[in-house]
Each structure stands twice: as structure tokens, then as C-alpha cells.
RODRENVO-500779 format. One record per residue (C-alpha): residue in one letter; residue number from 1; chain; y, z negated, x negated. Coordinates in Angstrom, 2 decimals, decimal comma. Example, Ala and Ser with C-alpha at 12.3 -4.5 7.8 and 13.67 -1.06 7.14 Angstrom:
residues 2
{r "A"; 1; "A"; {-4,50; -7,80; -12,30}} {r "S"; 2; "A"; {-1,06; -7,14; -13,67}} 
This chain:
residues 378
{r "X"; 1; "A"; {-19,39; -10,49; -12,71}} {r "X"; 2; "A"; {-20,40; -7,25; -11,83}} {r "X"; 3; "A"; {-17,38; -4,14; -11,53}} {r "X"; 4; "A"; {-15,72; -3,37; -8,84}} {r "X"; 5; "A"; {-17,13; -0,26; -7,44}} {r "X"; 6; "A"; {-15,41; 3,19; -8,75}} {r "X"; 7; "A"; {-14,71; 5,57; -6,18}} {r "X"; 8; "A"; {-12,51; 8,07; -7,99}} {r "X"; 9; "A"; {-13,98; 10,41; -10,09}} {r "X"; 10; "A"; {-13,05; 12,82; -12,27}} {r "X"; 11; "A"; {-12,43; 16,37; -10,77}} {r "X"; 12; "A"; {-14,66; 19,15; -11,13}} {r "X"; 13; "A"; {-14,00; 21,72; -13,76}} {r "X"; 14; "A"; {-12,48; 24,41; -11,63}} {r "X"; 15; "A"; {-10,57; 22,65; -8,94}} {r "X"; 16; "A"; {-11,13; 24,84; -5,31}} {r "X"; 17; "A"; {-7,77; 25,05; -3,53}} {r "X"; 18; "A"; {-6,87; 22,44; -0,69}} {r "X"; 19; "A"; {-6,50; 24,36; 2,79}} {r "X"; 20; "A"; {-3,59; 24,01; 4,55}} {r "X"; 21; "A"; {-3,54; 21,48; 7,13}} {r "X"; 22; "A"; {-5,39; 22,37; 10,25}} {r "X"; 23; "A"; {-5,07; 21,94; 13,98}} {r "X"; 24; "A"; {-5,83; 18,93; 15,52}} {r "X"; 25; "A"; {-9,35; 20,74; 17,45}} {r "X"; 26; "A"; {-10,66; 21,35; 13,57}} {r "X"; 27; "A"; {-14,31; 20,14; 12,64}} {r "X"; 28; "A"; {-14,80; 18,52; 10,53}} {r "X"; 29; "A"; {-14,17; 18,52; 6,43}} {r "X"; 30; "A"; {-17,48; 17,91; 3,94}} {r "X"; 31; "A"; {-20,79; 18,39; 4,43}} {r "X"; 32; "A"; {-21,92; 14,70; 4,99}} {r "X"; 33; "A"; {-24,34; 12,78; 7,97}} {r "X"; 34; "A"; {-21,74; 10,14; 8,09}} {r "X"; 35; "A"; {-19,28; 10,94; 10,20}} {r "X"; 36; "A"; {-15,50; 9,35; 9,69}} {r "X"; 37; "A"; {-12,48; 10,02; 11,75}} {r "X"; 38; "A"; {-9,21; 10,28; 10,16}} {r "X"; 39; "A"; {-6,49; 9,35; 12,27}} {r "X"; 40; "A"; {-2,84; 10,69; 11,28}} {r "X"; 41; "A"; {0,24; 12,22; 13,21}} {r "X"; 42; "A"; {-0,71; 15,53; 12,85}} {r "X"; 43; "A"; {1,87; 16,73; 15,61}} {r "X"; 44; "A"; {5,09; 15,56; 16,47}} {r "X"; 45; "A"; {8,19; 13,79; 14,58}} {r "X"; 46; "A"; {5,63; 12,73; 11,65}} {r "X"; 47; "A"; {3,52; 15,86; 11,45}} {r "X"; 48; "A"; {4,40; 16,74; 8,33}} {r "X"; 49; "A"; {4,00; 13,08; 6,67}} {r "X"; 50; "A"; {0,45; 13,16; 8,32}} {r "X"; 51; "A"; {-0,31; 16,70; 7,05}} {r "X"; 52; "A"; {-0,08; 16,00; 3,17}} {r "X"; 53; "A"; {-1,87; 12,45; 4,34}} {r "X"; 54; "A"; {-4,66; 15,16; 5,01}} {r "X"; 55; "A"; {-3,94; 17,35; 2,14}} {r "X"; 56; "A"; {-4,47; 13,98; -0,24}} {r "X"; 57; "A"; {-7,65; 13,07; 1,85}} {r "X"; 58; "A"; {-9,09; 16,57; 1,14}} {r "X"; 59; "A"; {-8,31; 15,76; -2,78}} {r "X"; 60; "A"; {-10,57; 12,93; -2,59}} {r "X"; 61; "A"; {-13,37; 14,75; -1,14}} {r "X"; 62; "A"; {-12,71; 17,46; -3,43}} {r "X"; 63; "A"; {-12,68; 14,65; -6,65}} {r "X"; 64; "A"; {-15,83; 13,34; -4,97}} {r "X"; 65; "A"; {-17,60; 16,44; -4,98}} {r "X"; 66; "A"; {-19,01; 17,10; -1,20}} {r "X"; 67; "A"; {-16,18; 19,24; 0,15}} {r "X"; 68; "A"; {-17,62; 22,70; -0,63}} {r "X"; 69; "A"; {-21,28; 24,58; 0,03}} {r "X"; 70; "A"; {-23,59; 23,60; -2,07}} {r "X"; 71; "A"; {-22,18; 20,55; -3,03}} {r "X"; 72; "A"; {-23,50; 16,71; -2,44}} {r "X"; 73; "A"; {-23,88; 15,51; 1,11}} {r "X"; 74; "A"; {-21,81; 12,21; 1,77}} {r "X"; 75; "A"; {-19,25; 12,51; 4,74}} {r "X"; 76; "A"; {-18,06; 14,41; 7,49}} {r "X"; 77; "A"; {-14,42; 13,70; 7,94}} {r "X"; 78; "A"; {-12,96; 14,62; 10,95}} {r "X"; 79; "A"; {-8,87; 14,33; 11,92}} {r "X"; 80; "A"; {-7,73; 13,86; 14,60}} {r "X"; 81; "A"; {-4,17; 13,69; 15,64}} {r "X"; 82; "A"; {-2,24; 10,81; 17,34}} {r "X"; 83; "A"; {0,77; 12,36; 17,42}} {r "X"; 84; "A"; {2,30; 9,53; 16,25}} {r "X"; 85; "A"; {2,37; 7,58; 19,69}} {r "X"; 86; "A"; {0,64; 4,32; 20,85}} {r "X"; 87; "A"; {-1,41; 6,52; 23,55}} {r "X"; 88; "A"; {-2,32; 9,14; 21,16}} {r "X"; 89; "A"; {-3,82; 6,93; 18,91}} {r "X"; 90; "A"; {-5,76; 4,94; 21,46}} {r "X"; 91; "A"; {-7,13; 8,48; 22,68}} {r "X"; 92; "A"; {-7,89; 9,92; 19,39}} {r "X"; 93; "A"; {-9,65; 6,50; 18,29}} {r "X"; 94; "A"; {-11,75; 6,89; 21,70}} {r "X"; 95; "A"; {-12,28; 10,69; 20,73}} {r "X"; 96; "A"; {-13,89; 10,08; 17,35}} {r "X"; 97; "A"; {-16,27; 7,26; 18,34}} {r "X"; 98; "A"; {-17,86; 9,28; 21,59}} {r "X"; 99; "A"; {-18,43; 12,11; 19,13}} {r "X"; 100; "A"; {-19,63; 9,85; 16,29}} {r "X"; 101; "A"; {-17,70; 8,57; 14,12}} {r "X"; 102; "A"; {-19,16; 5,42; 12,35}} {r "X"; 103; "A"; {-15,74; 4,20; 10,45}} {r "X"; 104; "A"; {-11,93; 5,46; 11,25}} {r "X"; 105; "A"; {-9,77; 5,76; 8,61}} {r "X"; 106; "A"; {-5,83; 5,40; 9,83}} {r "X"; 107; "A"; {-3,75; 5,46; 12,10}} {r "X"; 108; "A"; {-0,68; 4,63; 9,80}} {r "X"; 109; "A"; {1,95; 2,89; 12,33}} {r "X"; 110; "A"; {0,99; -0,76; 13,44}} {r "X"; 111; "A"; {1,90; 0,17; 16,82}} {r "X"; 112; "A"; {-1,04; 3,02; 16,98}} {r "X"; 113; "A"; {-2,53; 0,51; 14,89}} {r "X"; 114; "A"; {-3,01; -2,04; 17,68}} {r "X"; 115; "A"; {-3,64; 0,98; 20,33}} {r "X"; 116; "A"; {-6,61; 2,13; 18,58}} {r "X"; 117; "A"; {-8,33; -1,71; 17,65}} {r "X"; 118; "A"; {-9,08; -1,82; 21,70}} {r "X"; 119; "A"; {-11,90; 0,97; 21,65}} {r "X"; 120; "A"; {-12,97; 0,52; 17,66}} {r "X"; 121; "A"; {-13,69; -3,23; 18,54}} {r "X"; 122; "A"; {-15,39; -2,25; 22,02}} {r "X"; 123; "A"; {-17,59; -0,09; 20,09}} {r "X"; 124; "A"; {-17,74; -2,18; 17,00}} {r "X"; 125; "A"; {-16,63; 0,29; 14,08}} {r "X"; 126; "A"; {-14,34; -0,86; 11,36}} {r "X"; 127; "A"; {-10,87; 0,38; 10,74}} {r "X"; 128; "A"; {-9,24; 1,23; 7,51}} {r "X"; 129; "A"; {-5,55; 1,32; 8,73}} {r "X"; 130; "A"; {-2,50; 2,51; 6,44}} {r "X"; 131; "A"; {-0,05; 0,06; 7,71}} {r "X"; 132; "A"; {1,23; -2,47; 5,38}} {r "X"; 133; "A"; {1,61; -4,65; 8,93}} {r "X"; 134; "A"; {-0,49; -7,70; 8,33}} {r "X"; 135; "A"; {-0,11; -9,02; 12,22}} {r "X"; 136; "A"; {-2,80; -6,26; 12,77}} {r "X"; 137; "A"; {-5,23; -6,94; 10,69}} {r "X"; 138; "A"; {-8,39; -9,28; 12,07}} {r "X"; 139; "A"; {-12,13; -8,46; 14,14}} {r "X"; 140; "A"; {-12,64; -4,92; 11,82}} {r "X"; 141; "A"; {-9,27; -3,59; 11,53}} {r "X"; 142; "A"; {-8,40; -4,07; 7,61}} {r "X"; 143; "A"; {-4,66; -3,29; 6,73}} {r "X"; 144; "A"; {-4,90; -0,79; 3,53}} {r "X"; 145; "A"; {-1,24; -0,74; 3,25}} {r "X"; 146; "A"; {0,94; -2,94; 0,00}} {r "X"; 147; "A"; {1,81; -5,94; 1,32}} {r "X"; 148; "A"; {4,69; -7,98; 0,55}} {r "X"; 149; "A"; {3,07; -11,45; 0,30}} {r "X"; 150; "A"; {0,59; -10,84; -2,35}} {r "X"; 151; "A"; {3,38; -9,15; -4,86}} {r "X"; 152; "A"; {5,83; -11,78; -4,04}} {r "X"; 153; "A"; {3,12; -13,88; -5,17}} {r "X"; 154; "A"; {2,34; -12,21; -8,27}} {r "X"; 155; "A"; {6,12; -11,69; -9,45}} {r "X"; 156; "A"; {7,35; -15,38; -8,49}} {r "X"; 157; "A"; {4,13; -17,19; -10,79}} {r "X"; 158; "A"; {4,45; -14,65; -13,80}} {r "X"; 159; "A"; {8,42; -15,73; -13,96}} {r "X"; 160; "A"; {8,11; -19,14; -13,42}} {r "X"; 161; "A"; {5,64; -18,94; -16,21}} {r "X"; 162; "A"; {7,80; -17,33; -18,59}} {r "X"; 163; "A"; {10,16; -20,37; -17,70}} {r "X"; 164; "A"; {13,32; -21,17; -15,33}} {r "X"; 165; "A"; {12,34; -22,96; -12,42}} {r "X"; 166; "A"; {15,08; -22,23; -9,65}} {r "X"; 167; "A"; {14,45; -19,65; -7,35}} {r "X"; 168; "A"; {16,61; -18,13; -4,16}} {r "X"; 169; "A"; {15,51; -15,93; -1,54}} {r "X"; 170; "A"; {17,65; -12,71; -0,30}} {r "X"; 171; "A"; {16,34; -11,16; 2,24}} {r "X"; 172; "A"; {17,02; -9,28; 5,45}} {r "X"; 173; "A"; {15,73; -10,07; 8,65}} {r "X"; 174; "A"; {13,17; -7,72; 9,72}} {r "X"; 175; "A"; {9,24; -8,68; 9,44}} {r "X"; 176; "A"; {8,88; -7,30; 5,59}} {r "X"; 177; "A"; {11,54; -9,32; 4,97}} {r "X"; 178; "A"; {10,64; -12,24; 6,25}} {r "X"; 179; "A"; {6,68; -11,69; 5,16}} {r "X"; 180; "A"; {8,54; -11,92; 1,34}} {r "X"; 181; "A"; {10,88; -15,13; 1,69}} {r "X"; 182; "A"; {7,73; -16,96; 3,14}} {r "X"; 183; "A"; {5,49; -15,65; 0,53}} {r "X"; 184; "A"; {8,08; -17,07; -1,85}} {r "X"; 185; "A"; {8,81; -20,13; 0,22}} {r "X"; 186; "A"; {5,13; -20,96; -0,33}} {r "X"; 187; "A"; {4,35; -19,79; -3,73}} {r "X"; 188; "A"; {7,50; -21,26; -5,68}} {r "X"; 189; "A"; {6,33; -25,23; -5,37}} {r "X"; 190; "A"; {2,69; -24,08; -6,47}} {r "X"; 191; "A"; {4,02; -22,70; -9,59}} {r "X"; 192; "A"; {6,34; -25,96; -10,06}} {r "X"; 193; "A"; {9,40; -24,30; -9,27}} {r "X"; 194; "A"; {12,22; -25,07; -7,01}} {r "X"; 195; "A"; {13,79; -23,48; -4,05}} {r "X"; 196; "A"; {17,53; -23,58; -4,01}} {r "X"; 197; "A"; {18,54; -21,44; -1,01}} {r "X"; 198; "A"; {17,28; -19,04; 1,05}} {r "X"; 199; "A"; {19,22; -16,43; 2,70}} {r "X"; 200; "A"; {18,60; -13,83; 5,59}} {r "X"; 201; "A"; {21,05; -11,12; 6,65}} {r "X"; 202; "A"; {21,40; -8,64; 9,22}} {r "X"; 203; "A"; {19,04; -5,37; 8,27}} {r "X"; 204; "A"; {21,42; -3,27; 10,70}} {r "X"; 205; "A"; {24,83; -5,12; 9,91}} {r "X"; 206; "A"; {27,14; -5,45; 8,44}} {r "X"; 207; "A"; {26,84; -8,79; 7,02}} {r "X"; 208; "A"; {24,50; -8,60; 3,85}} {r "X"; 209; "A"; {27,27; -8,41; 1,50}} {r "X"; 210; "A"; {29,00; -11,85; 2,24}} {r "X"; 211; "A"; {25,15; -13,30; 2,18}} {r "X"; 212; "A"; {24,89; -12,12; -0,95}} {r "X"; 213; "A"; {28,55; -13,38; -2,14}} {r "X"; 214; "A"; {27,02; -16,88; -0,36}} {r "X"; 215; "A"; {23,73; -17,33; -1,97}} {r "X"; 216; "A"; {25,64; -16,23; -5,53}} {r "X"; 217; "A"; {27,17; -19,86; -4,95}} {r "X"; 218; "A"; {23,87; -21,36; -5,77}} {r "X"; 219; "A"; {22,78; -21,37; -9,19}} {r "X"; 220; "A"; {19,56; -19,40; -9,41}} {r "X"; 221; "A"; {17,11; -18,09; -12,60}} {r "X"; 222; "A"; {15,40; -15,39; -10,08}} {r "X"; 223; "A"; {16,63; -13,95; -7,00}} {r "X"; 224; "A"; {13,13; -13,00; -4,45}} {r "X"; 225; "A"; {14,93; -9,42; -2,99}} {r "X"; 226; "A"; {12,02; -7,85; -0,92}} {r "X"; 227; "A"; {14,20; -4,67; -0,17}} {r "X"; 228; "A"; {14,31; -1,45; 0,02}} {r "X"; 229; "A"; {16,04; 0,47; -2,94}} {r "X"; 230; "A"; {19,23; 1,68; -0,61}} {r "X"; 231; "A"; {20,27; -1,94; 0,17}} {r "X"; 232; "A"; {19,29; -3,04; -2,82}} {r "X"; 233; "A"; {21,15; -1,62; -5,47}} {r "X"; 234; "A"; {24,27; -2,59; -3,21}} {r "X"; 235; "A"; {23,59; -6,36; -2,74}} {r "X"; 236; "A"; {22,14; -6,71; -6,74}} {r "X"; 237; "A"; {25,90; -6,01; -8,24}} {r "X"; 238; "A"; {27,56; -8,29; -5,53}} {r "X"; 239; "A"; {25,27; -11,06; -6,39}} {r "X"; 240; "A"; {26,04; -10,50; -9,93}} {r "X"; 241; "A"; {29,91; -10,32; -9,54}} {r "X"; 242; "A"; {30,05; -13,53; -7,69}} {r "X"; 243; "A"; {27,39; -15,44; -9,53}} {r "X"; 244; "A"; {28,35; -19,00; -11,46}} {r "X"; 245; "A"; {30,17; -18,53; -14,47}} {r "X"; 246; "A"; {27,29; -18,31; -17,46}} {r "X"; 247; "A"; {24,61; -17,67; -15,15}} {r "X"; 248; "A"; {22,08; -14,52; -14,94}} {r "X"; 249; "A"; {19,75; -14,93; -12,31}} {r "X"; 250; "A"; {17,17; -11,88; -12,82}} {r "X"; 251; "A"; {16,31; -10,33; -9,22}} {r "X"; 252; "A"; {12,21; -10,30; -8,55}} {r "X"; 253; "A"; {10,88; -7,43; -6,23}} {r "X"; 254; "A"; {7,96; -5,29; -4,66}} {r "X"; 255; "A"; {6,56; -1,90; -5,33}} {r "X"; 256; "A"; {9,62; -0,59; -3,29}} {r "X"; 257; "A"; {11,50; -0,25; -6,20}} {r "X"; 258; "A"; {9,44; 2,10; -8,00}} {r "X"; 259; "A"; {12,19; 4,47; -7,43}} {r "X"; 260; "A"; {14,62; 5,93; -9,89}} {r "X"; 261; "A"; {17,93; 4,98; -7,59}} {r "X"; 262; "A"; {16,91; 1,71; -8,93}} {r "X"; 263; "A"; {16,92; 2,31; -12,68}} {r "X"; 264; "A"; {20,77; 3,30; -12,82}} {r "X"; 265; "A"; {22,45; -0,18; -11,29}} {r "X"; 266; "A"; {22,74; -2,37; -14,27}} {r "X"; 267; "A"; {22,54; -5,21; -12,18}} {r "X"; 268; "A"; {18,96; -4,98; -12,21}} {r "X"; 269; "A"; {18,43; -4,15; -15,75}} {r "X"; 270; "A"; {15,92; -7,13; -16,98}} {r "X"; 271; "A"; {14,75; -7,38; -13,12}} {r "X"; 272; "A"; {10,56; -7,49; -11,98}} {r "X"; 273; "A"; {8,69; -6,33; -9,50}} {r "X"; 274; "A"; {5,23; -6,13; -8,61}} {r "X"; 275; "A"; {2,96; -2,73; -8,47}} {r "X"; 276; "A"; {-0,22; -1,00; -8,87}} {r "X"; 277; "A"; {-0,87; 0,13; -11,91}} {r "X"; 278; "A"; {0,40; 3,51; -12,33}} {r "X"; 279; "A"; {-1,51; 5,69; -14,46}} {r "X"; 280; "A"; {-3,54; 6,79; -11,90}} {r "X"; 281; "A"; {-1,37; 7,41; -9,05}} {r "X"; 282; "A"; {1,05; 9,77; -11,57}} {r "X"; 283; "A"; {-2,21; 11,76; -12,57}} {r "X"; 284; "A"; {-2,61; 12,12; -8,34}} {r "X"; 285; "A"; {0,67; 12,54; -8,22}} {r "X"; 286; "A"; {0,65; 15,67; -10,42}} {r "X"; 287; "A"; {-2,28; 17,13; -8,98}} {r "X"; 288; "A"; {-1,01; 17,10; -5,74}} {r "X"; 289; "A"; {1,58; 18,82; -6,61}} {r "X"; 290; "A"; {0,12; 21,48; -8,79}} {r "X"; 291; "A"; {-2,03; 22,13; -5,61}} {r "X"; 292; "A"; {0,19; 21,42; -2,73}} {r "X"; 293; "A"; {3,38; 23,11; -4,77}} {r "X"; 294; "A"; {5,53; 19,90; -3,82}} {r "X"; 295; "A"; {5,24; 16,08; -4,54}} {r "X"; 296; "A"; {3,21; 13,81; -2,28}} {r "X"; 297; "A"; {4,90; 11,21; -0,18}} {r "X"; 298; "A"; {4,22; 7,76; -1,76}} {r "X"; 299; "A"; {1,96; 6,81; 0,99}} {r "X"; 300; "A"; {-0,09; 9,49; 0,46}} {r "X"; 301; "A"; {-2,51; 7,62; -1,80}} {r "X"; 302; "A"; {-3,46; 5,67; 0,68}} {r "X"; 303; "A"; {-5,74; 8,41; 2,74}} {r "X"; 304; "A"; {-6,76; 9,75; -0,83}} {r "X"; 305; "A"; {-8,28; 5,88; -1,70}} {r "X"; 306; "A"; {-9,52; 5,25; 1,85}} {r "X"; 307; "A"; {-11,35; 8,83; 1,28}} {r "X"; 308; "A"; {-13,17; 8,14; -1,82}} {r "X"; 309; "A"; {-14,06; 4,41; -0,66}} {r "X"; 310; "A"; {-15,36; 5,75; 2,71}} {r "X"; 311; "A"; {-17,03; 8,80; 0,62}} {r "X"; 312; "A"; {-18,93; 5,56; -1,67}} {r "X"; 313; "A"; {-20,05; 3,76; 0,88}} {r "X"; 314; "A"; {-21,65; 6,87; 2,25}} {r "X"; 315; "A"; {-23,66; 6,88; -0,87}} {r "X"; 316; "A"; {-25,30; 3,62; -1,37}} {r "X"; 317; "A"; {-28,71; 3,41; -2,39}} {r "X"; 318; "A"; {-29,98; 2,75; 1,08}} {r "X"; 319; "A"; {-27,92; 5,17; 2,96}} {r "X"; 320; "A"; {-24,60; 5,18; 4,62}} {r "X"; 321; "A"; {-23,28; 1,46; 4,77}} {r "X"; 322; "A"; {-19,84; 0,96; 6,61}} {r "X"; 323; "A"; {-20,37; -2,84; 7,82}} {r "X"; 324; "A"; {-17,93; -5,12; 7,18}} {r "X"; 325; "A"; {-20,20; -6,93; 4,39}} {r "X"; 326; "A"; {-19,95; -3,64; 2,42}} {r "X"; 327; "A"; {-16,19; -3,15; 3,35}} {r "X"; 328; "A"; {-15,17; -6,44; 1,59}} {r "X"; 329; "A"; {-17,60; -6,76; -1,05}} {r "X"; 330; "A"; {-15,99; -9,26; -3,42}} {r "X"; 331; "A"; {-15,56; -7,20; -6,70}} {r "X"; 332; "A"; {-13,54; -4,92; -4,69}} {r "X"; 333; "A"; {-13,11; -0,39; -5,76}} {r "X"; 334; "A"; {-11,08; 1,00; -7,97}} {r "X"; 335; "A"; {-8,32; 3,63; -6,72}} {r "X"; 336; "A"; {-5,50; 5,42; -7,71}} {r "X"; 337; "A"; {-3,58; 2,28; -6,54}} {r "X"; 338; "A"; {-5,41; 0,33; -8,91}} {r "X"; 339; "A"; {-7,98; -2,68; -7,86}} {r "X"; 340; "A"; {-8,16; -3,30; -4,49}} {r "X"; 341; "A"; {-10,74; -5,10; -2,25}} {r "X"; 342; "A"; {-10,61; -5,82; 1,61}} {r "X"; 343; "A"; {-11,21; -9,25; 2,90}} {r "X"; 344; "A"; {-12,43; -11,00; 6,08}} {r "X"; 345; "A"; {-9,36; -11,38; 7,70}} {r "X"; 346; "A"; {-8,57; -7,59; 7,48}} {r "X"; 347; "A"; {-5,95; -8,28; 4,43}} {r "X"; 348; "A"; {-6,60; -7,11; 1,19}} {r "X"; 349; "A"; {-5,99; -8,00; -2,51}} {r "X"; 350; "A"; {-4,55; -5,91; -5,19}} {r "X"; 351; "A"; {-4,92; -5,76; -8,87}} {r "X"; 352; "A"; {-0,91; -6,02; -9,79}} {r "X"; 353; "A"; {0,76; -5,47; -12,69}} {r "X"; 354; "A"; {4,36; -6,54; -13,36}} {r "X"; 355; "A"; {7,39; -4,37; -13,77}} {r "X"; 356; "A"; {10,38; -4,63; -15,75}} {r "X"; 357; "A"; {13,56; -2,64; -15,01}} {r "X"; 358; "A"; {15,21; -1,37; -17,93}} {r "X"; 359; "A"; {18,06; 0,78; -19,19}} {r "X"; 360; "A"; {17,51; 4,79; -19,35}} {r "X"; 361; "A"; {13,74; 4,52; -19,08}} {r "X"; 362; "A"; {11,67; 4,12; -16,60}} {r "X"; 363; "A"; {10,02; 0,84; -15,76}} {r "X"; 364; "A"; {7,57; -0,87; -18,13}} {r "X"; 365; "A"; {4,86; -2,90; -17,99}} {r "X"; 366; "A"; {5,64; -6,37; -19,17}} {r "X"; 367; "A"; {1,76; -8,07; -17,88}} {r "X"; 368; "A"; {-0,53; -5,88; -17,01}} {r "X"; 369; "A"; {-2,84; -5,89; -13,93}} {r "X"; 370; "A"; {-5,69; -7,83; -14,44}} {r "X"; 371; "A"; {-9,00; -5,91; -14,85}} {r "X"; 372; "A"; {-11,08; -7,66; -12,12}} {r "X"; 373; "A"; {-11,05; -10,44; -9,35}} {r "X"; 374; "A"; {-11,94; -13,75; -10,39}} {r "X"; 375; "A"; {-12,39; -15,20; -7,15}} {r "X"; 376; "A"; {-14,65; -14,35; -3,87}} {r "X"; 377; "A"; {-12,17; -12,99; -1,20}} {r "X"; 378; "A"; {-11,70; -14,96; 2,35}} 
């Protein structure tokens, strides 16, 4: 099988400063024919998040060598801001395609999300969205965002193949929550396992902690916890105070707990989860930072990846290429989140590697992401 198509490449030897962000009336950035819209909230509550979502955009450029004079043509990325609203997404989406603009990039919230799909589908270009919101996705919007299913996936079949069969769910009620306990509903019988309770709490209440003392009830190898690191490292240590006698149920996870908070609760020492590799994303990290003078946020990679693959397809051998065929092209790019590839359906699949929490270190890699695909995507 052929690779997956490499979109991030190494920096050029003296790396030009990234500008500070600009207003929302800027042209556009590069010196490409195709045009691409970037939509972020570049005003309002989330200006700031949406301003180093541009900052990490301009990186990629920068990486992919067309955001200065004199260097190669590719694409002409133009922001424009949503503010953050439903109605300023739907107007910025309908800005960028009557100037243009053969492929958006963003917006990041589902709701702006599902405000800009009405013109891109009228006027049949493809979205690259940064919500991890899979109701969304569908007809040329494609969700760039981690989702929960696919790393609930991966975590629940590597530990039922290291052995122990019973799983629980604990998980609050909101849709990532739910997204998770189905994932695991559905993926623990394929990987001859079974399900021995599932739980759902309150995510505003009060009540998580005597779910957690209820589900402990249950004998349990793994625990499926597709939470956030604040509620987690609360519920972990309950669960493990009120567990059966002789049992140790290790807690399985998503890429939200690639976060030191995490790493101090011994509860979860010996507990997975499910993320892109990371070798890449700490050398963006780094660079950011060394440019911007602070860390990105997490997201950030996100614009930076949807950059360089909108920056490749601009350079195909016969010319710009943003249909959906070259969108979802089965051996997928390589990012700084790893593998990725886009699929019919507007979901996409991830190259994961698996986590393991562990006393005064930062988590390890216990199976690595795999190197490549080995099936076509739906």
C-alpha cells in the first residue's frame, strides 16, 4: 500500500516570525491561486482561542514554505471571523465562497458548525471543521476534531487483548459521554468481553460520586471513564475505595487525559488511554511557543494539520484538488496528530497509540500507533 500523504515538513532554516493575529478585514496569508477560508472566532468571548488557532495555521504555511515573497505558490488563506456565534459563522462561510474560496477550513463549535454547512453545501465546497461533534459531520462537512468513539475503540480491544474480560462504563451524561459508553457498549462483545454495568451521572450534579460508589459494587477488570481530567481524578479514587475486596479494575480513557492533573492521583496509576502519537505535536508544541512566547492551546493543532493538508492538496500534480475523492483518499496524511484520514461520512480515523499512566513520569507508550491504515475508509 502506498503512504499516506505527508503534509508536514520540516521548517526552513531560518524560521520568519509569525505576525500577530490580524483583523478580521485582512487578505489573505500565502501567495497561492487556491483560495481557502479559515473560519475561527476571531472577536468576541473566544478571540483569543481563535487567534493562536491562526497563529498555528500561519506555522503550517510557514513549515510548508509559501508564506513569504519569493516562496512556492500553493494557497491563499483567508480568515475570517465568526465571532463565535451561529450567525457569524453562517455569514463568514457565505463571505468566503462569494469571494472564492474553494475549501473552508473551521469553524470550531458544532453550532457554527451546522450554521455554515447551509451555504458550503449550496455552493458545494467541502468543510474541514474542528469540532470533535460527530452529529455534524455528512454531505462535505468532515469533523477534524478527536473523537471519542474511535479511542474508546482502540483502548477497550488492546485491554481485552492483554486479558480480563469484564468491562463497566462510567460516564456522565452529556453527548461525549454518551458517544464513549456506546462506543464501548459496542466494541466490548467484538473483542469477547463482557459488559457488567454501565453507569451515567449528572455532568452538572451532584450525583457522580454515589455512581461511582454504585458501579464499584460490580466487579470490573477496566472501568471505560470518557472524562475530563477535573471529574476524573475525583470519581477514579472513589471507585477505588469502594471497589470489591481483591479487585483492581484499571480505568481506560481518551486523549483528555493527556494532562499532568492526571499523573498525581494514584488511582490511575496502571490506567490507558488512547492518543495521537506525540512526538510531533511536542516538537509543535515547542515551536509555538518559542515563536508565540506562550504555549498553544491543545486544539491548536488542529488549524496547523488542516493547513498543511489543505496546503497538499493545493499541490497535486494536476493542480489544486479539494474534492471529496482527494479529501478522503484511503491512505490518509500524516500530521502533528499523527495518521489521520477523512472518510465519506465526514468522520475520520486516527492512527492511535495507547497510553499508560504511571507514577512520577509522564505517560508512556505501552502499543504504539500503527504506521498505516489497513483498510479502505467508509
Amino acid at each position: 500500500m502506498p503512504p499516506p500523504q505527508a503534509m508536514v515538513v520540516e521548517p526552513p532554516p531560518t524560521v520568519q516570525p509569525v505576525p500577530a493575529a490580524p483583523s478580521p478585514a485582512m487578505a489573505g496569508i500565502g501567495r497561492g491561486t487556491a483560495q481557502v477560508a479559515l473560519l475561527l472566532p476571531l472577536t468576541g468571548q473566544h478571540a483569543a482561542l481563535g487567534g493562536a488557532m491562526l497563529e498555528a495555521a500561519q506555522m503550517a504555511l510557514i513549515d510548508a514554505g509559501q508564506a513569504g515573497p519569493g516562496q512556492a505558490p500553493g494557497i491563499s488563506l483567508v480568515p475570517e471571523d465568526t465571532n463565535g456565534t451561529a450567525e457569524g459563522a453562517e455569514a463568514a462561510a457565505r463571505k468566503a465562497i462569494d469571494a472564492g474560496a474553494n475549501l473552508i477550513l473551521g469553524p470550531l463549535f458544532s453550532h457554527e458548525v451546522r450554521a455554515a454547512a447551509g451555504p458550503a453545501r449550496e455552493r458545494g465546497v467541502p468543510v474541514i471543521a474542528f469540532t470533535n461533534d460527530a452529529d455534524v459531520a455528512g454531505a462535505g462537512i468532515f469533523v477534524m476534531g478527536l473523537l471519542p468513539r474511535p479511542q474508546i475503540q482502540r483502548v477497550v480491544a488492546e485491554a481485552a487483548a492483554g486479558g480480563g474480560k469484564r468491562f463497566a462504563v462510567l460516564a456522565p451524561a452529556s453527548a461525549y459521554g454518551q458517544r464513549g459508553a456506546q462506543a464501548a457498549e459496542e466494541t466490548v462483545p467484538q473483542v469477547g468481553g463482557s459488559l457488567v454495568a454501565v453507569e451515567f451521572y449528572d455532568p452538572g450534579g451532584a450525583d457522580s460520586q454515589e455512581t461511582a460508589r454504585r458501579l464499584a459494587r460490580q466487579p470490573a477488570d477496566f472501568v471505560v471513564l470518557p472524562e475530563a481530567p477535573q471529574r476524573a481524578v475525583t470519581l477514579a479514587p472513589i471507585y477505588a475505595y469502594y471497589e470489591t475486596r481483591g479487585a483492581r479494575a484499571r480505568f481506560l480513557g481518551t486523549q483528555l487525559w493527556d494532562d499532568p492533573s492526571m499523573w498525581r492521583e494514584p488511582a490511575l496509576y496502571g490506567s490507558w488511554f488512547a492518543a495521537p502519537p506525540a512526538e510531533a505535536r511536542v516538537a509543535f508544541t515547542e515551536r509555538f511557543a518559542a515563536l508565540q512566547g506562550r504555549p498553544p492551546p491543545r486544539i491548536a493543532t488542529l488549524p496547523y494539520d488542516a493547513t498543511a493538508l489543505a496546503a497538499a492538496l493545493a499541490r497535486r500534480p494536476g493542480g489544486p484538488d479539494f474534492s471529496i475523492d482527494a479529501i478522503t483518499q484511503p491512505n490518509g496524511f500524516a500530521g502533528v496528530e499523527g495518521l489521520f484520514r477523512f472518510r465519506r461520512d465526514g468522520l475520520s480515523d486516527r492512527a492511535l497509540a495507547i497510553m499508560e499512566i504511571r507514577r512520577g513520569s509522564a505517560p508512556v507508550v505501552v502499543h504504539p500507533a500503527p504506521a498505516a491504515f489497513d483498510d479502505r475508509p467508509s
